[in-house]
N, C-alpha and C positions, 0 to 999 in steps of 0.2 A: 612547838614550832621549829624547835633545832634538828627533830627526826624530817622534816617537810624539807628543810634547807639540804640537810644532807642530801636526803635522797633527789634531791632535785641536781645536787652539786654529782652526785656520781652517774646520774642521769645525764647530765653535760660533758661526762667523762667517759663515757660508755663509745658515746657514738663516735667522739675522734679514733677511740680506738679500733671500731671496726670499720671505719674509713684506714686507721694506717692499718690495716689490716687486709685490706683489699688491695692497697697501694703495693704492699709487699709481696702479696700472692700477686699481684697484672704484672711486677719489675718480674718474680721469677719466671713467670711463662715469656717476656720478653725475653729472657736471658738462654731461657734455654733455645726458645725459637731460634734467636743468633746462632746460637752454638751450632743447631742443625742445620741452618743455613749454610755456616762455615764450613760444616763437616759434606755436606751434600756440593758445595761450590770444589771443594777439593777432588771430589769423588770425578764431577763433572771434569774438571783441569787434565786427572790423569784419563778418562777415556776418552776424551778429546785427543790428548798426547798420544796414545797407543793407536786410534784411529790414524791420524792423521802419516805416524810412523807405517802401519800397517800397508799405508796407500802410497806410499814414496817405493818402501820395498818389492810393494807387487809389480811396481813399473821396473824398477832394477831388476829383478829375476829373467824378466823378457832379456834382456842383456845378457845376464848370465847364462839361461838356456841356449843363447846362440854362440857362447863361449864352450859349450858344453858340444852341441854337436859338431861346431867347428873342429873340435878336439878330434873327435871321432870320424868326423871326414877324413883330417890329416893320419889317423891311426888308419884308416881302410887302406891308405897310397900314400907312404910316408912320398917326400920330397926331399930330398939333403939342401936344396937350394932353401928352401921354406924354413930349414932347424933354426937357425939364429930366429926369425921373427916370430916363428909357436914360440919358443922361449922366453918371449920377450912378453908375449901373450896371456903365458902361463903363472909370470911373474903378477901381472894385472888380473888375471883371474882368482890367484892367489888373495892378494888385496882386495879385492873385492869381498870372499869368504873372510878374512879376517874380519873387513867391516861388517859384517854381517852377524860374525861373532860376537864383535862388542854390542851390538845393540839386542843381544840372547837370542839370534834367532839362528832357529838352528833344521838340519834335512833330516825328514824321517828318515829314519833308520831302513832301507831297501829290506832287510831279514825278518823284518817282523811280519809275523801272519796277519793272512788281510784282515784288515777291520774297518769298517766304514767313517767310523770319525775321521780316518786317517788317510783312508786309500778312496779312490774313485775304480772302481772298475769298468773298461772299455768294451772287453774282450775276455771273452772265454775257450779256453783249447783243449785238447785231450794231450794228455802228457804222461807217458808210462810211470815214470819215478817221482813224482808230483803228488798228494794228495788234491783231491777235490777243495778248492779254496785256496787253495796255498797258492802267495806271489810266484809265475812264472818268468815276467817281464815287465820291470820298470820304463815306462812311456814319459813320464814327467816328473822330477825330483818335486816331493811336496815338503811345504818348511811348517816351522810351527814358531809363533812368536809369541816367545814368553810362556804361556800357558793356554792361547789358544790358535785353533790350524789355521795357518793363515792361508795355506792355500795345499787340499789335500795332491797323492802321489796321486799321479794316473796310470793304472796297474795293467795288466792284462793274469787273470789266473784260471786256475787247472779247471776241467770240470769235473 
């Protein structure tokens, strides 16, 4: 009768344990669930952030590219009466690419051979000294924010 009792007694003992046994595998998948949640909510936060950075700047460029041909209007037919306020201009222009710098975003580089990630082209032309493909003529500075283009160069190159 004492083997009957035992086995009854480890039989009553068995099954809590494979209930705390379940209880502890359900908390770990809660736990890691959390953890992905957390780590996916982060992920979300920063592309949210970069988006929303990406769409303040593209509006500021419009600014800037009219600070950019203005420049060059006034370089076609300088004015001596106009020098103090380009100056003043150039200054704010300035400011502007610093801010720009701080938040990493930075102008492709005009010298590098076209590449599509980077360049948009317009326009194709015959250019004696030129390779076929090679940038002849920057149309629109393109910038790159962080690590991706946030808005490609628009090029015109040889054929």
């Amino acid at each position: 009768m004492s083997n009957l009792n035992e086995n009854q007694n480890a039989a009553l003992l068995i099954e809590p344990e494979l209930e705390l046994q379940q209880l502890r595998s359900s908390l770990a998948r809660v736990g890691a669930d959390f953890e992905n949640y957390k780590k996916r909510v982060t992920k979300d936060q920063v592309a949210w952030r970069q988006n929303s950075q990406a769409e303040i700047f593209l509006e500021l460029l419009v600014t800037i590219d009219g600070f950019d041909q203005a420049f060059a209007q006034y370089e076609s037919g300088k004015n001596p009466e106009l020098d103090n306020w380009i100056t003043g201009f150039q200054m704010i222009h300035k400011n502007f690419h610093d801010l720009l710098k701080k938040f990493n975003l930075k102008i492709i580089d005009e010298n590098l051979p076209f590449n599509p990630e980077y360049h948009e082209a317009i326009a194709q032309v015959e250019v004696e000294n030129k390779a076929s493909g090679e940038i002849v003529m920057v149309h629109q500075k393109g910038f790159i924010l962080g690590d991706r283009v946030l808005r490609p160069a628009t090029v015109t190159v040889a054929k």
